[in-house]
C-alpha positions in Angstrom: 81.3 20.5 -30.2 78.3 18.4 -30.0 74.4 20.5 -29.2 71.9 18.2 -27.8 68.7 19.7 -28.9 65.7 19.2 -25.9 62.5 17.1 -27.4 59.5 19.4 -26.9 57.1 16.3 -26.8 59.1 14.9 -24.0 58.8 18.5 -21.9 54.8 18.2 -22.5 55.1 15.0 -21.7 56.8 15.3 -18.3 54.4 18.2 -17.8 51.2 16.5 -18.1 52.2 13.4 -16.0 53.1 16.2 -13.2 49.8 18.0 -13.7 48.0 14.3 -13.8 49.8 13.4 -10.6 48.5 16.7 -8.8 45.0 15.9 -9.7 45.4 12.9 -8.4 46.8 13.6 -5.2 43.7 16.6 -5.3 41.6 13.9 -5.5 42.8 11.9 -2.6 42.2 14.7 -0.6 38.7 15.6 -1.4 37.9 11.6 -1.0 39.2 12.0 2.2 37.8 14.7 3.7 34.3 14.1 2.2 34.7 10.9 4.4 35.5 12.6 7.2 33.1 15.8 7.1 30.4 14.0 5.5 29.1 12.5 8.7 29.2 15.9 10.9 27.8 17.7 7.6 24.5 15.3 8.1 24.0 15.1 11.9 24.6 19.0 11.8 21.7 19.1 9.1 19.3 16.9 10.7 19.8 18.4 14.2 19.1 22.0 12.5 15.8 20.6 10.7 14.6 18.5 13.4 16.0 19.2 16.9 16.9 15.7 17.0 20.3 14.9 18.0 21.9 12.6 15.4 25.2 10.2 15.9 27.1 8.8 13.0 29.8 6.4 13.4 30.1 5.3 9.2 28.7 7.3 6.8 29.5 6.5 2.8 28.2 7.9 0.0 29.2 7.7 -4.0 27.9 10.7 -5.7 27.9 8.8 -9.2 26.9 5.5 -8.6 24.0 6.6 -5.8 25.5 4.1 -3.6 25.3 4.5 0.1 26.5 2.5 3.2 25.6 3.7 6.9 26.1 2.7 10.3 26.1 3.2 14.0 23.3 5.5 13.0 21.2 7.0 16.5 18.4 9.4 16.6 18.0 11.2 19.9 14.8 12.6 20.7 14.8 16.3 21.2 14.8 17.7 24.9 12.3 18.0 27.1 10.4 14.9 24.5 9.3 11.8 27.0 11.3 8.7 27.3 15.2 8.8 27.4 15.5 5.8 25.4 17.0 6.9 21.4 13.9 7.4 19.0 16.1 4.9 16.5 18.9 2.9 16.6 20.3 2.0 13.4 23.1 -1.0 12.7 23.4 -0.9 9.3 21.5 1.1 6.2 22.9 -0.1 2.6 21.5 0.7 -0.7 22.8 0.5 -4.2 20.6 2.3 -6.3 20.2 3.7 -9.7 21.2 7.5 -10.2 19.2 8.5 -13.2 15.7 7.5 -11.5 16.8 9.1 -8.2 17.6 12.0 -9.8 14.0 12.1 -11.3 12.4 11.8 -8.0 12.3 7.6 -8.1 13.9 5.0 -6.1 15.3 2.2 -8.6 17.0 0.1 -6.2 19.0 -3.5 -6.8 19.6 -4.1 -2.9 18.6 -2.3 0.1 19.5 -3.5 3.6 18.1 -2.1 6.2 19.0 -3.9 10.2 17.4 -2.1 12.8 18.3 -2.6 16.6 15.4 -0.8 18.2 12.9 2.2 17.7 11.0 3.8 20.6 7.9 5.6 19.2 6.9 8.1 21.2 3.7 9.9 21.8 4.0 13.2 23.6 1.2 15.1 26.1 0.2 17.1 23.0 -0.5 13.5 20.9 2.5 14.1 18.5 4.3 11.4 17.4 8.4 11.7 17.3 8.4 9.9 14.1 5.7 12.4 12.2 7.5 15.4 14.1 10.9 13.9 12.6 9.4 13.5 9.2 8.0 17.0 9.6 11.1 18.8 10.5 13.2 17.1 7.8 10.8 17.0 4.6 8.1 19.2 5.3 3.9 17.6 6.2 2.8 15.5 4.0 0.9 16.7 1.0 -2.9 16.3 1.0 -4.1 12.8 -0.4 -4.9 13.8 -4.3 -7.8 13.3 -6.0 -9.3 9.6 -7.0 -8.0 10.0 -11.3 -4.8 11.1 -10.3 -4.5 8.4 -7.5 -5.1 5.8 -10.2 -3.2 7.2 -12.5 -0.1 7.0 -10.3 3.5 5.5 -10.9 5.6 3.3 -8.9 7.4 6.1 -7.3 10.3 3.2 -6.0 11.4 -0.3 -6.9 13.4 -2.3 -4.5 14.4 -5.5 -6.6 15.8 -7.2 -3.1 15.5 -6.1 0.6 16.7 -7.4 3.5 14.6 -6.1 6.7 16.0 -6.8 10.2 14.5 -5.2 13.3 15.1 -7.0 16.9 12.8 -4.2 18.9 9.7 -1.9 19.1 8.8 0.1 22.0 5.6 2.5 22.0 5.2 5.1 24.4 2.0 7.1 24.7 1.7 10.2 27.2 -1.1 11.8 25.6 -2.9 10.5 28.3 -3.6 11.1 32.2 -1.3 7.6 32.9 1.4 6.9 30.5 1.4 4.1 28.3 4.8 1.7 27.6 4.5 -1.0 25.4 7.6 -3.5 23.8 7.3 -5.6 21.3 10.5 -8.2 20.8 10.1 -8.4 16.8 13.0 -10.8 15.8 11.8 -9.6 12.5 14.7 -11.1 9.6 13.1 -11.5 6.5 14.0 -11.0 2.6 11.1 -9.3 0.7 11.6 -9.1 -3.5 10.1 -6.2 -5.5 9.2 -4.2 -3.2 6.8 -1.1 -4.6 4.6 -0.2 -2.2 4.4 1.2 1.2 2.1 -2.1 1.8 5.1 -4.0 1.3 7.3 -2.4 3.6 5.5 -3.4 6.6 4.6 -6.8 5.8 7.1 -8.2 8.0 4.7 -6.7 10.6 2.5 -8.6 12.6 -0.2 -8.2 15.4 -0.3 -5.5 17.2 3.0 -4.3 16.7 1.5 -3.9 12.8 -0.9 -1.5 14.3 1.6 0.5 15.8 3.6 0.4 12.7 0.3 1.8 10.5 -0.3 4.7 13.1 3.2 5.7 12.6 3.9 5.5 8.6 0.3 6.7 7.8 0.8 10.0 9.5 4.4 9.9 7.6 3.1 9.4 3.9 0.2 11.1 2.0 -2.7 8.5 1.9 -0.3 5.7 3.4 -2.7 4.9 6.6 -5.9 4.6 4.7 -3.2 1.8 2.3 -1.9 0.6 4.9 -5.3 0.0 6.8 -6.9 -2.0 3.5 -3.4 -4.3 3.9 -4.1 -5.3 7.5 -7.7 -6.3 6.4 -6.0 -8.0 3.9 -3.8 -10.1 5.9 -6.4 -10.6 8.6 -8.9 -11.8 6.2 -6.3 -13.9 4.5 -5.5 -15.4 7.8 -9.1 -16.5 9.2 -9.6 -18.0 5.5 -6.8 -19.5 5.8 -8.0 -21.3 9.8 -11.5 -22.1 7.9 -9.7 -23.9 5.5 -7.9 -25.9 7.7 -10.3 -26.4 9.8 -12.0 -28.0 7.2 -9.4 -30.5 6.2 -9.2 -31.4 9.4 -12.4 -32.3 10.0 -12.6 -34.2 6.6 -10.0 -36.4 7.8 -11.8 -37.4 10.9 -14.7 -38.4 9.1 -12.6 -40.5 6.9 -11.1 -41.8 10.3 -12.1 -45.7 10.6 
């Protein structure tokens, strides 16, 4: 009579590839619904924050890599707020970021697209602004401006190596006063900006009054961010009649040399 004697390593081994299989199929699950929930989870906390009503139609975001992919993404004023149009409509939000730094408070970023179909900034009888109420709502007021040391003694507090800004439409609605006030603007804005680390930079795409508009709205947003953004727009506009003197002058040399 022959005994066949069982291998114990081949038992463990059987066990572990059952226990590995389990995990796996655990983590299948949890990828899933994280998918699915994650949207709902956001829109829920937004709407709870803010009283804006939030729609998702793709939301993706990797926990380890700080990677994040959104679209479809609409931000409806709350009621009884002017204007029926959506305060933002969003086609597409990607970043792929650095975790450590984000972690510590910094956006390191390699890529950031941002495409914007249209955002309707609205001014309500009271004079507040949906954006700064948003803001608000979600993070808190901005902190007061600090003191002149510790404003030069600031870090970059982000780093976009590459961003790609799109944004077709801005409408501005004032009804602060006796008539209301609509005004578009049909930006067509699609430009690539590199190293981006400054608020200054963010709204350089910006032009005319439509930069105005822009500076009202992201200085009331940021902590010191109208009085940068203000100093930009002289800036630009300074750059810009420099620029016509210049040419002007050119110009007129070659008529001179004219026979």
């Amino acid at each position: 009579m022959k005994i066949h004697l069982q291998n114990p390593n081949a038992h463990r081994g059987g066990f572990l590839a059952k226990v590995l299989l389990v995990l796996a199929l655990l983590a299948v699950v949890a990828a899933i619904v994280w998918v699915l929930l994650l949207p709902r989870i956001v829109a829920t906390t937004i709407r709870s924050k803010t009283g804006f009503a939030v729609k998702i139609d793709r939301l993706s975001v990797n926990p380890f890599t700080a990677k994040v992919q959104l679209g479809g993404f609409v931000v409806q004023n709350p009621e009884g707020w002017p204007e029926a149009a959506p305060f933002v409509e969003l086609r597409e939000f990607r970043a792929d970021a650095d975790l450590f730094p984000l972690l510590g408070g910094k956006l390191m970023a390699d890529e950031v697209v941002v495409d914007v179909a249209q955002v309707t900034l609205v001014k309500n009888k009271d004079g507040v602004l949906n954006a700064i109420a948003f803001k608000d709502g979600l993070a808190g007021p901005a902190s007061p401006e600090p003191a002149p040391k510790e404003k030069s003694a600031a870090k970059t507090e982000f780093l976009i190596k590459r961003m790609v800004v799109k944004f077709d439409k801005l409408t501005y609605a004032d009804h602060s006063g006796r008539k209301p006030s609509v005004k578009e603007y049909n930006l067509g804005i699609s430009r690539e900006l590199t190293n981006v680390d400054s608020v200054a930079d963010l709204v350089s795409p910006f032009s005319g009054a439509a930069f105005g508009v822009v500076t009202d709205a992201v200085g009331g947003m940021v902590a010191g961010g109208k009085d940068a953004l203000i100093g930009a727009g002289k800036l630009l506009q300074d750059g810009g009649a420099k620029a016509g003197e210049t040419l002007k002058g050119f110009m007129q040399s070659l008529d001179k040399k004219k026979p």
